[in-house]
C-alpha positions as a Markdown table, in Angstrom:
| # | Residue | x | y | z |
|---|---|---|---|---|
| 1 | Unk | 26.6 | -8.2 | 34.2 |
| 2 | Unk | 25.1 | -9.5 | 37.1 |
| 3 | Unk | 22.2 | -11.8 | 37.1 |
| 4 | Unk | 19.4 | -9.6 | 37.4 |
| 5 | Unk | 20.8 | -7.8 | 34.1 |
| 6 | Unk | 21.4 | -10.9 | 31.9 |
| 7 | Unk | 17.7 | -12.5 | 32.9 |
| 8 | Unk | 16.4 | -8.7 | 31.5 |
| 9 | Unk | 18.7 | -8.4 | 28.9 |
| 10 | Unk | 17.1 | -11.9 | 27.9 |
| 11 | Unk | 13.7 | -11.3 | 28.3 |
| 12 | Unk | 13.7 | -7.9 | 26.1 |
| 13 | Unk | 15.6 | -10.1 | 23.6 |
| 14 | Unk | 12.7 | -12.4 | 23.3 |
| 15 | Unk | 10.4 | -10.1 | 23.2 |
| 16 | Unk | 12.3 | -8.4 | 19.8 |
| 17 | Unk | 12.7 | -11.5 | 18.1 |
| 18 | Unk | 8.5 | -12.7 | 19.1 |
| 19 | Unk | 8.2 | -8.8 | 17.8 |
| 20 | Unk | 10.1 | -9.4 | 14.3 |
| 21 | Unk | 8.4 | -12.5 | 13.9 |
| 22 | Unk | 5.3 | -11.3 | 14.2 |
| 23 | Unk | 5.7 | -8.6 | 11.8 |
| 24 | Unk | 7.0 | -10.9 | 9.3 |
| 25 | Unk | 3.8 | -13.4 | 9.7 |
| 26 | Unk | 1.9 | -10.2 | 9.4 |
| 27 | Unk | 3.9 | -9.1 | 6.2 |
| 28 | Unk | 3.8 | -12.1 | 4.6 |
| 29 | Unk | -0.1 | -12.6 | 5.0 |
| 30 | Unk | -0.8 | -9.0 | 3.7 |
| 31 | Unk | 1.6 | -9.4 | 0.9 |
| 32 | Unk | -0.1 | -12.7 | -0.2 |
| 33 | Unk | -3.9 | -11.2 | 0.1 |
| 34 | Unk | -2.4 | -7.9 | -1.7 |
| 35 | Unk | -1.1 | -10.3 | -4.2 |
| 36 | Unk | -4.6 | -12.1 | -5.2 |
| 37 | Unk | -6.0 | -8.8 | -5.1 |
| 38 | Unk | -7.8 | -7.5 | -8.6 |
| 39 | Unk | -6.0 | -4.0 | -8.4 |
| 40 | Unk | -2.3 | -6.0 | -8.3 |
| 41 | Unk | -3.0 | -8.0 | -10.9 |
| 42 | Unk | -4.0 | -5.4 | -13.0 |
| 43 | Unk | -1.0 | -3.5 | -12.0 |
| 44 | Unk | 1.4 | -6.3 | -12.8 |
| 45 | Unk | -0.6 | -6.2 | -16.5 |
| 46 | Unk | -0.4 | -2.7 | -17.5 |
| 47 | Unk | 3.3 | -2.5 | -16.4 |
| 48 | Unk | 3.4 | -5.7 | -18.3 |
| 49 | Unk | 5.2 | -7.7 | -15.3 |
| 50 | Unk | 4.8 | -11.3 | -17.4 |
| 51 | Unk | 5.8 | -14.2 | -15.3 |
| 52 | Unk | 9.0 | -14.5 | -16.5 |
| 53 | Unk | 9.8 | -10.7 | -15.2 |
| 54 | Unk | 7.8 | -12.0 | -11.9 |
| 55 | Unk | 10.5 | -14.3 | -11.2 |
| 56 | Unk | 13.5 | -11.8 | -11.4 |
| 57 | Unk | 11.4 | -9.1 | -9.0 |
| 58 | Unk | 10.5 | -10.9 | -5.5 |
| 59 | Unk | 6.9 | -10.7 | -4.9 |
| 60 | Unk | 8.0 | -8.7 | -1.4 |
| 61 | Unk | 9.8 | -5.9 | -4.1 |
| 62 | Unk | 6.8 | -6.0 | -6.2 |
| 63 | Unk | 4.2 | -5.4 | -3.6 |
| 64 | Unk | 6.3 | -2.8 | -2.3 |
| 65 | Unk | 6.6 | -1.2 | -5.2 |
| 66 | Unk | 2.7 | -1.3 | -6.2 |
| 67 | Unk | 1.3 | 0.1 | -2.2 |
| 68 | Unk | 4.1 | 2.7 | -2.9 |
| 69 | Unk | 2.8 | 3.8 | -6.3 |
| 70 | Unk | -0.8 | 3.3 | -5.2 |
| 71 | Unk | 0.1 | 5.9 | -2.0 |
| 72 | Unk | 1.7 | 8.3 | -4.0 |
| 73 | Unk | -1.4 | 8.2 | -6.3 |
| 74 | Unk | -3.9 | 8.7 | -3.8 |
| 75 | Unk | -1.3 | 11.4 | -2.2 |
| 76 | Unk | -1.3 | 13.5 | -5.3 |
């Protein structure tokens, strides 16, 4: 690889990882508001998600799981 190369190959590499990151902050803020949201909660109640069950399922999974549902509801 000659220099040109490597200094590109760099660049782009930083600009995936400064990507990634940023989706992850971006994640990770929706998931918490999603979280404090009314409709979760209630979600978490009716499938009777208790705090003990909360710590076995990652919030991540559980958010997941509740925009999936709530998609599929809308979709039908």
């Amino acid at each position: 690889m000659n220099k040109f190369n490597v200094t590109s190959w760099n660049n782009n590499s930083a600009r995936v990882i400064t990507k990634n990151e940023s989706e992850s902050r971006m994640w990770d803020s929706l998931k918490q508001a999603i979280a404090v949201s009314s409709g979760f909660q209630r979600w978490q109640l009716e499938r009777k998600i208790n705090e003990g069950q909360q710590q076995n399922i990652s919030l991540d999974r559980q958010v997941s799981i509740y925009l999936r549902e709530t998609l599929e509801t809308l979709a039908y």
